[in-house]
Steps between C-alpha positions, in 0.01 A plus 500: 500500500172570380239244634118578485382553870313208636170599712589438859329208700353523865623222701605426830774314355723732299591798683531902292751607359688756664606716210848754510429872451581582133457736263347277215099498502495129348281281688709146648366232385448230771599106417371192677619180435478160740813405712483129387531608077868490537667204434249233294424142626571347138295416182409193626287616816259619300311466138450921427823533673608906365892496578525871436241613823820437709713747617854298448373324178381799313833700573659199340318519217524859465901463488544236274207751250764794570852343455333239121355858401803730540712247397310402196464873417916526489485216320301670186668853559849358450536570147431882609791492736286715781572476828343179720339789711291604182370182448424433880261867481342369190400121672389691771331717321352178299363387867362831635157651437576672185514100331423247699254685768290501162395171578355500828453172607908407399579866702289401816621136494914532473547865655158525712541817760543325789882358357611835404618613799804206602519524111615844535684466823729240384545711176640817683711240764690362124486892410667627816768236463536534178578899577704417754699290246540830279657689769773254553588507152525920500881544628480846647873545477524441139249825499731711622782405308288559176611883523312776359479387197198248648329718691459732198384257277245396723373872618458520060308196513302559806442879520287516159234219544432649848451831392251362285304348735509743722362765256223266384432289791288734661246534151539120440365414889162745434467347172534149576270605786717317783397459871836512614692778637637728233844619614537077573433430161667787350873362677394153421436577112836692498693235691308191220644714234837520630571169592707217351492119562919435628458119502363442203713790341829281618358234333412663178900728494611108538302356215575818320877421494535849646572375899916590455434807282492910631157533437371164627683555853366891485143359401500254824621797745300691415205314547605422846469845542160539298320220716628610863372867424178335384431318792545841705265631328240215504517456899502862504164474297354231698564693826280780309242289431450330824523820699239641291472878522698498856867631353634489883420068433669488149829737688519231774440184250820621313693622767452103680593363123797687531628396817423172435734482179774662742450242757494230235882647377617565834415147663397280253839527247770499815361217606476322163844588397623360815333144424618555112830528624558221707345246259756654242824452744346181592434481829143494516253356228163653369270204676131454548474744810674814321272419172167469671604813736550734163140303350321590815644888524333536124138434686625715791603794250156464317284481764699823636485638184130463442446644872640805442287569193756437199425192400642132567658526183725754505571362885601150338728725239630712757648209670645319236648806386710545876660112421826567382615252210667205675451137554153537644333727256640210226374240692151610595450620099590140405191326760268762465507610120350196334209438756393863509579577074361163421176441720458775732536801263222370213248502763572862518445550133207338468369718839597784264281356196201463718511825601486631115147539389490647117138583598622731721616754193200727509696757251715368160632872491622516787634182475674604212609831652716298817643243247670834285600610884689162516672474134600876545612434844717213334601731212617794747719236641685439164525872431668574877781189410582670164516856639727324782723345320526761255659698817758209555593502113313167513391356147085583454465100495635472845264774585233313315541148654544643860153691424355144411646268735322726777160438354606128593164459717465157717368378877600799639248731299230234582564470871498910544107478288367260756632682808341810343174298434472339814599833702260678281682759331390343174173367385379235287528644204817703507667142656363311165609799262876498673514125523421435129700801392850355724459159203428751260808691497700154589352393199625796331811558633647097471526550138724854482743303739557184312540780169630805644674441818643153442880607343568379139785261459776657399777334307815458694791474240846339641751259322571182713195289466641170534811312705735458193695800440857582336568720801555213795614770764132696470273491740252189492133655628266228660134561613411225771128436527398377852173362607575347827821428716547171363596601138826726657733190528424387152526896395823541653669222415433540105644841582834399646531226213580789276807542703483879577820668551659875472595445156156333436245717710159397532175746617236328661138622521299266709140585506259303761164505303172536765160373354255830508161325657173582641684568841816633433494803752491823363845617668706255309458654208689829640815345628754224358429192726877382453667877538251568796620398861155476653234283430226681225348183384530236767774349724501202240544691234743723710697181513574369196542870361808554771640106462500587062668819557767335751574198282605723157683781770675203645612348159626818371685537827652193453574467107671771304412715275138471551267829543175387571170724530125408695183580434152327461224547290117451596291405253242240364599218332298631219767773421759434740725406146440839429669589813793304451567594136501873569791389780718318234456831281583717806776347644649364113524185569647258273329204652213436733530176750111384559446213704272190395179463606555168661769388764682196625229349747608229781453223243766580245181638316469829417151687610356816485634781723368779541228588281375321152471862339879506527498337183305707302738805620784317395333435142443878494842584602633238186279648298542881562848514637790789373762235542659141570222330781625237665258194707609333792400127536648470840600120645747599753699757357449769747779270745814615231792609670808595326655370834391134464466241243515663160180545252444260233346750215393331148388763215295289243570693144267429239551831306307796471469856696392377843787234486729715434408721806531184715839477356624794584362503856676177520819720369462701855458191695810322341714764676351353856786329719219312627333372158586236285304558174406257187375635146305231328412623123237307354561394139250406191555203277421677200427876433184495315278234459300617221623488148262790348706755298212754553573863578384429898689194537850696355386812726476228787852348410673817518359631814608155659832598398521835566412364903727235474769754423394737787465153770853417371665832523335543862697182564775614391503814675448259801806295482707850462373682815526126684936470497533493816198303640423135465159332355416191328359531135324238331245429198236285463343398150138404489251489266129541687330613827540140618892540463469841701383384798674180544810718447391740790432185689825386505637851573286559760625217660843598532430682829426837345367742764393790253383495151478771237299495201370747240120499487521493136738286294539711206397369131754229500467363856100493431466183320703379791210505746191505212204395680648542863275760500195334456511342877637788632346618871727808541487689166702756641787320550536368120486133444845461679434681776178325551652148459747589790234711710271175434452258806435192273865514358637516875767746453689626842702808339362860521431628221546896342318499169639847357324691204676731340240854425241437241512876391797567311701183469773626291617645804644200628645365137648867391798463735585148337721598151678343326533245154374159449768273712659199278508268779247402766540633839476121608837428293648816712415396830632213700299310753665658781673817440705737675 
């Protein structure tokens, strides 16, 4: 760090300095401060108390300056969608010498000299941890089994930019006039071209909807590949520099990195695997001694690492990159993560920002010259992806985006600058130039991904949209959205009310969907949690993927003809709709089962459950959906058995499309040995209540007819397919909202354990519930779905509030044919038929 040397006092009291031998000429500056300015007495001991003289107090302040300013920055940058690292670089850049060090007396008071150095120390403990948390997420495994195909790829994108660098380095280190060592800076300039960021990269394939594709996967192993070679070459660098013009020094600093990566393989993973092992059989646990034992090798790899002249960095990385995947690498990811990515790892950021100094460009030019170094580096990259893929009779846009996504830049990039500053291979100025070049081209490249890599969304054309169908004997498609183990019962229970059977197959897709957040390790987003037998994300997590997976295997086991498929999906809850969408249009289902955002809490009340963005998903899902979605209101369903007592299931019919979905669900269920069903039509007093003979009011008129034809015919088409199962059938006539619920009221209160109900009531069963909607809480539901959902009316049933798909809802009415019936369906149906 660059600190103005401070004239050396004589005194008895403070002893020299004993300097190390090294090759840089800079003078050491020497800092006194008083043993007793560490922890203040309090405001109160004094009137022109100054808080920030302490030691404790001002690195206190400091923190809470670093974590409002980089968070404030994200804050603002948002709209952008940059990386959080970009945002970090620029607040520290806000706080370094190029901004605030303008003002001296603000510079001097919050980040005097004399706080610099713990500053920095604690900055580069976060960073060493926070490297040691990127080599447990690289699987080295998965690296082989990536095939050529990877290693290619990643020679095209690596090869180029180094070449580059090497060709110019040496005329950009005598122009920039650098007192470094020259073959140093030339590997270290080659390596800073080359280089990728994987952790953010995972993150940004994730975002990018791109995680499951063939060119997201090839993107993230390749960059595994990309980053190990780079931080070869940077300790090989570093052990260049320090050895200075003594080649025998720089053979012998490599040659002890070397064995210290085999060492790391051949002890460190054995033994890991071992421990991994046993807390997977269960007979050992990951406790407090085996945690604190891995923690404390990081600061033995580090210190051994920076001992043998290649940094503690790539020590820290080294080691993290020996712990196989397992219950311990989950475990320590989960404690460590949000300390070091939170607190620990801004401190390093804003280290980097005070080391930036905009003064220190002497030359624009050649300013200007290493930033076209950079974007052609970058633009070399997407030229060696096309020419690549090209060989592998890949599309040019896979060759494009692969090109792109490895100009991803991130912590990685920044942590390789400041061991290259602070080992001196670069100087001020080249550090500033490479540091505001790495936002530069983040800042350029963010927007090609969200245009050019991102897929368009292609239309997915397939007939069965909905649950009513001519053809009973098809196969009935169901996506099951899962958010955490306690919607399964609920979800599994709705399933085996639909009576599957071998005549009547049913295909299950159930789909755990994992939030995407700040700490979401960078390894999850390579592997399904729920397919995956070992623990990626945490042993939590691990958990509930393994007991979701077991519950659907087990039912499918149990009931017949049931074929049900796993996956998850990590996401946001921003676009995690998105996610579950594209699965309905992939897997054709005809209905998707999403699970309320509120459950049955120890009260009889029902509270949220996992997550209040749940809803908003949901509304997405309603809104966006290919097919039939279906909401789960569960109060105890998830206990059905078709082995006990047997299901009370009511269908309220008011008319309209989404009633008549719930109708012919109900059709499935009625076939259930185990369910004893009720249809309940709702009838109007009168058919009109306006007595206009304008054009809108006839136009009106007919289109209530038309839909009473198609709710009548549905009925009909019910009572055929029901001749050999029993239900109860019933009417009630009312005339207003109030009539409505006092008629639910009494049904409820029959002892009905499940409920269905359109969330629309069609034109005629709208005046039904007119201004039910005004005091509605759950607008997703409908204004019957809300009333039954609502705690105030003190329902006890579960509730499925079914809605049949807003696009295209002829789909569900062209199967129903047929002429105007002379009779009503009430006059054809007895009370209890069989």
């Amino acid at each position: 760090m660059n600190i103005p040397p401070i004239e050396k006092s004589v005194s008895s009291v403070i002893p020299d300095l004993i300097l190390p031998p090294t090759n840089n000429s800079a003078s050491f500056p020497m800092i006194c401060f008083s043993p007793n300015m560490i922890i203040t007495p309090g405001i109160f001991r004094s009137a022109d108390h100054k808080p920030y003289l302490y030691a404790v107090t001002l690195f206190l302040i400091q923190l809470l300056i670093v974590i409002a300013t980089s968070r404030g920055m994200h804050f603002l940058l948002r709209p952008l969608k940059l990386p959080r690292h970009v945002s970090e670089i620029i607040g520290g850049f806000l706080l370094g010498p190029s901004v605030l060090g303008r003002i001296p007396k603000v510079a001097m008071t919050l980040f005097p000299p004399r706080s610099l150095f713990p500053l920095e120390s604690l900055a580069y403990l976060g960073l060493v941890y926070y490297i040691f948390t990127i080599g447990l997420g690289i699987d080295v495994p998965s690296i082989r089994s990536s095939g050529w195909r990877c290693f290619w790829f990643a020679i095209a994108c690596t090869f180029p930019p180094f070449a580059l660098a090497a060709v110019s380095g040496s005329t950009l280190h005598k122009k920039l006039n650098e007192q470094t060592n020259q073959v140093a800076f030339v590997i270290f300039i080659s390596v800073s071209f080359s280089v990728s960021a994987f952790s953010v990269l995972a993150r940004t394939v994730t975002e990018l909807k791109i995680v499951s594709t063939d060119i997201g996967r090839l993107t993230l192993s390749a960059a595994i590949l990309v980053d190990s070679f780079a931080w070869f070459g940077l300790s090989a660098a570093v052990a260049i520099s320090e050895s200075g013009k003594d080649f025998m020094s720089a053979i012998y600093t490599v040659l002890a990195g070397t064995i210290f990566y085999v060492v790391c393989f051949a002890l460190v993973r054995p033994m890991m695997r071992k421990l991994s092992q046993r807390a997977i059989s269960g007979h050992g646990n990951v406790g407090e001694f085996e945690e604190v034992a891995v923690l404390a090798g990081v600061l033995l790899s580090a210190f051994l690492g920076d001992l043998i002249g290649i940094h503690a960095v790539f020590g820290a990385f080294t080691y993290g990159l020996a712990i196989p995947q397992g219950p311990i690498s989950a475990s320590l990811v989960e404690k460590v993560y949000d300390l070091v990515r939170g607190i620990l790892l801004p401190l390093f950021f804003v280290c980097s920002g005070l080391m930036m100094d905009i003064s220190s460009i002497k030359h624009v030019e050649l300013a200007l010259y290493m930033a076209a170094l950079v974007l052609v580096a970058a633009l070399l990259k997407v030229l060696g992806g096309v020419m690549i893929a090209a060989c592998y009779d890949m599309q040019v846009h896979d060759g494009v985006s692969f090109g792109l996504l490895m100009n991803t830049k991130g912590v990685i990039e920044l942590a390789m600058l400041n061991v290259a500053f602070n080992k001196r291979i670069l100087g001020t100025q080249a550090f500033t130039i490479l540091v505001i070049m790495s936002v530069v081209l983040t800042a350029i490249v963010t927007p090609f991904l969200n245009s050019v890599v991102k897929p368009t969304r292609r239309l997915v054309f397939y007939k069965r949209r909905t649950v009513h169908w001519n053809d009973q004997g098809s196969e009935l498609r169901i996506l099951a959205c899962v958010h955490n183990p306690r919607d399964v019962p609920a979800l599994i229970s709705v399933i085996d009310c639909t009576y599957p059977t071998i005549h009547t197959p049913i295909s299950v897709s159930a789909v755990q969907l994992i939030e995407l957040t700040g700490h979401t390790p960078a390894l999850l987003l390579l592997h399904d949690p729920i397919m995956s037998g070992h623990g990626k994300y945490g042993i939590h997590l691990q958990a509930q993927s393994v007991a979701v997976a077991h519950a659907f295997e087990c039912y499918a086991q149990q009931a017949g003809g049931v074929f049900v498929r796993t996956s998850a999906a990590i996401s946001p809850f921003l676009t995690m709709h998105e996610d579950i969408v594209a699965e309905a249009e992939n897997c054709h289902a005809a209905m998707v089962l999403v699970p309320f955002h509120m459950q049955l809490a120890v009260d009889g009340s029902l509270e949220v459950s996992s997550h209040p963005s749940v809803r908003n998903v949901n509304k997405k899902v309603m809104e966006l959906s290919p097919c039939t979605v279906a909401v789960i209101v569960d109060r105890g369903i998830g206990g059905f058995s078709a082995h006990g007592t047997a299901l009370r299931v009511g269908v309220l019919f008011f008319g309209g499309p989404d009633d008549r979905e719930s109708l012919a669900l109900g059709s499935r269920m009625m076939s259930h040995p185990g369910i004893e069903i009720s249809i309940v039509r709702f009838m109007t007093t009168s058919r009109s209540s306006s007595s206009s003979t304008s054009t809108s009011s006839v136009n009106s008129e007919d289109a209530e007819i038309r839909e009473r034809h198609m709710d009548d015919e549905c009925l009909r088409l019910f009572v055929e397919r029901s001749a050999v199962a029993v239900f109860d059938y019933r009417e009630h006539v009312v005339a207003n909202a109030e009539d409505t619920v006092e008629a639910i009221r009494r049904i409820e209160s029959e002892g009905k354990e499940l409920l269905l109900v359109g969330k629309e009531q069609g034109l005629v069963g709208s005046r039904l519930t007119a201004g039910m909607t005004e005091w509605s809480e759950f607008h997703e539901l409908g204004p019957i779905g809300d009333l039954l959902a609502s705690t105030d009316f003190g329902a006890t049933a579960s509730v499925l509030v079914i809605q049949a798909p807003l696009r295209g809802r002829g789909l569900a009415d062209s199967t129903i044919s047929g002429t105007m019936p002379e009779e009503s369906v009430g006059d054809r149906v007895s009370t209890d038929q069989s």
